[in-house]
C-alpha positions in Angstrom: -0.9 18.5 12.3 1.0 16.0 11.0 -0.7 13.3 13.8 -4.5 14.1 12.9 -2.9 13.3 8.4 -2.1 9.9 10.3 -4.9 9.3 12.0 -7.1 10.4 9.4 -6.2 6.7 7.6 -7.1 4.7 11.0 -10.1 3.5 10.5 -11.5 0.4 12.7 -12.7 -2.8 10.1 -11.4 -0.7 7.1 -10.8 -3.4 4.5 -7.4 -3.4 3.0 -6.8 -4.5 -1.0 -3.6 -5.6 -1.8 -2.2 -5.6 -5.4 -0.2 -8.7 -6.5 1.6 -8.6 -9.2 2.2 -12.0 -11.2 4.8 -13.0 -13.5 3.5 -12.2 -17.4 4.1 -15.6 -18.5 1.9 -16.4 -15.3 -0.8 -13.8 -15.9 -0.9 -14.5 -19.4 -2.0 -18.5 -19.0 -4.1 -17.3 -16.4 -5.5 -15.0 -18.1 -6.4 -16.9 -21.2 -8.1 -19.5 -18.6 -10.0 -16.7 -17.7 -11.2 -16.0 -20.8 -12.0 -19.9 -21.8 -14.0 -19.9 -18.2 -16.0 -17.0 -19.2 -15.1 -15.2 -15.3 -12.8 -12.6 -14.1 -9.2 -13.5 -13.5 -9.4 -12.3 -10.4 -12.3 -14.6 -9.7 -10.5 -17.4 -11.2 -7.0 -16.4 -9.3 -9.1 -16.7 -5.9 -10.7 -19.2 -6.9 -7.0 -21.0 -7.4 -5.6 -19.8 -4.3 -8.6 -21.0 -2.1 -8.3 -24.7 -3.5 -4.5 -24.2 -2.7 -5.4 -23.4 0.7 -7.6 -26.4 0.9 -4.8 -28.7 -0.1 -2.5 -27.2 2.2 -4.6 -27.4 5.2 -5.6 -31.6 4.3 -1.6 -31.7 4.1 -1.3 -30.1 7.5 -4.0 -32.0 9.2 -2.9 -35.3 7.3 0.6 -35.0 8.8 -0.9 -34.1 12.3 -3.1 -37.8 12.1 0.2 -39.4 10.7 2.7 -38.2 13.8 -0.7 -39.2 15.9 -0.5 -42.2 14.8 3.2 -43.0 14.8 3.5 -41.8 18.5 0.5 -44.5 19.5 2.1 -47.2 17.3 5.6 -46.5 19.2 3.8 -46.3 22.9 2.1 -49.5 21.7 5.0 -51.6 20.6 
């Protein structure tokens, strides 16, 4: 019995929603941003967490072109 109560939850693709839980201080200025913006703080928090993203990824590929570019500068010279 206790297999099909398991099983009962696996569903292929099911989308999962995770809650996050921010610092009041941190929800509060969000929040208030929100507000000013006239959208949803969770559209604005995604909307901050995919620039982040962005930013981390240029950072990645920017070091990735700078070791490039050391490793042809010290075959070179």
């Amino acid at each position: 019995m206790r297999a099909a109560a398991v099983l009962q939850f696996d569903r292929p693709g099911a989308k999962l929603s995770l809650p996050v839980y921010l610092d009041d201080q941190v929800q509060a200025t969000l929040a208030a941003l929100a507000t000013a913006k006239g959208v949803e703080l969770s559209t604005l928090v995604n909307d901050l967490l995919r620039k982040d993203i962005e930013l981390i990824e240029l950072g990645r590929r920017a070091s990735a072109i700078a070791r490039s570019t050391k490793g042809r500068a010290a075959a070179l010279g």
